[in-house]
C-alpha positions as CSV (number, residue, x, y, z in Angstrom):
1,X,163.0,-41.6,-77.3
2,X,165.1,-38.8,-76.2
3,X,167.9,-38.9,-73.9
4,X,168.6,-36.9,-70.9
5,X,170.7,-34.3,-70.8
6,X,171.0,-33.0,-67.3
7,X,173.7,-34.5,-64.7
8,X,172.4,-36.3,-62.2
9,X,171.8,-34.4,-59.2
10,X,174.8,-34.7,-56.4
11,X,172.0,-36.0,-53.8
12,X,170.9,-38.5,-56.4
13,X,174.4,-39.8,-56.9
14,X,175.0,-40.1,-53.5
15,X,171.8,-41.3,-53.1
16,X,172.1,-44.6,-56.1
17,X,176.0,-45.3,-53.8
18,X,173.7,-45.8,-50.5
19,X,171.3,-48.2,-52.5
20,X,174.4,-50.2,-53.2
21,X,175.9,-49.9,-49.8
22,X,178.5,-47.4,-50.2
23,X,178.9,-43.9,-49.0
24,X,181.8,-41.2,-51.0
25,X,184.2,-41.8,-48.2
26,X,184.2,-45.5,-48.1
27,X,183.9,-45.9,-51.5
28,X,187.3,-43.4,-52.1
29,X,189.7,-45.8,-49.4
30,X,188.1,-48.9,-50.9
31,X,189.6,-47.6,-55.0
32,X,193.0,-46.7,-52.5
33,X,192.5,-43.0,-52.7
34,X,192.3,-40.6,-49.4
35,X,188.5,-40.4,-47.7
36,X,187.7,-37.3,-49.3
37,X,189.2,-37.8,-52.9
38,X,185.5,-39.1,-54.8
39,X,184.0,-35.9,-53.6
40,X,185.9,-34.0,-56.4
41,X,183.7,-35.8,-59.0
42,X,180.7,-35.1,-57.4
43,X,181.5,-31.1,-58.1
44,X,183.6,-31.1,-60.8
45,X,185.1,-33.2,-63.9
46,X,187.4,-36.2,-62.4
47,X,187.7,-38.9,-65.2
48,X,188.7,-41.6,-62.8
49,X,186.5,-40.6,-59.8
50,X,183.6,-40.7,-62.4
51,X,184.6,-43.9,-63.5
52,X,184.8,-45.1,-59.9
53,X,181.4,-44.2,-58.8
54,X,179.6,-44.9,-62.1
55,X,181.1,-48.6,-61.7
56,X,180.2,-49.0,-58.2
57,X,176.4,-47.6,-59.6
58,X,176.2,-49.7,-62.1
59,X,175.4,-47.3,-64.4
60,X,177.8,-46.0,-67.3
61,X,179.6,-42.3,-65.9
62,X,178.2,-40.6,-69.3
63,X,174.6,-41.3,-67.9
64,X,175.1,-39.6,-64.5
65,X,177.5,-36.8,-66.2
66,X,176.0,-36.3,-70.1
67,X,176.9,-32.8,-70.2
68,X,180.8,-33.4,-69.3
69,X,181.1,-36.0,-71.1
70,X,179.5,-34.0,-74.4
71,X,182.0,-31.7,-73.9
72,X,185.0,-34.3,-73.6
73,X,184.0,-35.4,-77.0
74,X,183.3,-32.5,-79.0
75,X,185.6,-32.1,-81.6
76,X,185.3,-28.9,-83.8
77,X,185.3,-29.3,-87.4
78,X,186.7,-26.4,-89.6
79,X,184.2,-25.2,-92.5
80,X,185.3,-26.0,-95.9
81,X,185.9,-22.4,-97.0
82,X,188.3,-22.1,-94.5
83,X,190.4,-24.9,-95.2
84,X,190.4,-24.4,-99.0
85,X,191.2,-20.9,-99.1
């Protein structure tokens, strides 16, 4: 089986909050932030706000956002040759 490895699209995230009753806004005051804070995570990497609205999903944040989350964890790994020359 092979995973996905596209975000989820922002309609569709938006879309999975409705299904559970919540909307971005409501969702933001009820984790104590400001109205508007969630949207950041919607458009751009925001550990928390991930966290938030993956847990209020139901889903883990690394299956709505694979590709940021493959980037978090990359870890580079020097060749050999360069570390024994």
């Amino acid at each position: 089986m092979q995973k996905n490895t596209a975000d989820w699209h922002r309609a569709d995230i938006v879309a999975a909050l409705k299904k559970q009753g919540w909307s971005i806004a409501a969702l933001s005051r009820e984790a104590g932030l400001s109205s508007n804070t969630l949207k950041t995570a919607l458009a751009a990497p925001y550990l928390k706000g991930e966290r938030i609205i993956a847990a209020a999903i139901g889903v883990a944040a690394e299956e709505i956002w694979p590709t940021r989350y493959a980037r978090r964890n990359f870890h580079p790994v020097l060749p050999k040759t360069v570390i024994n020359n």
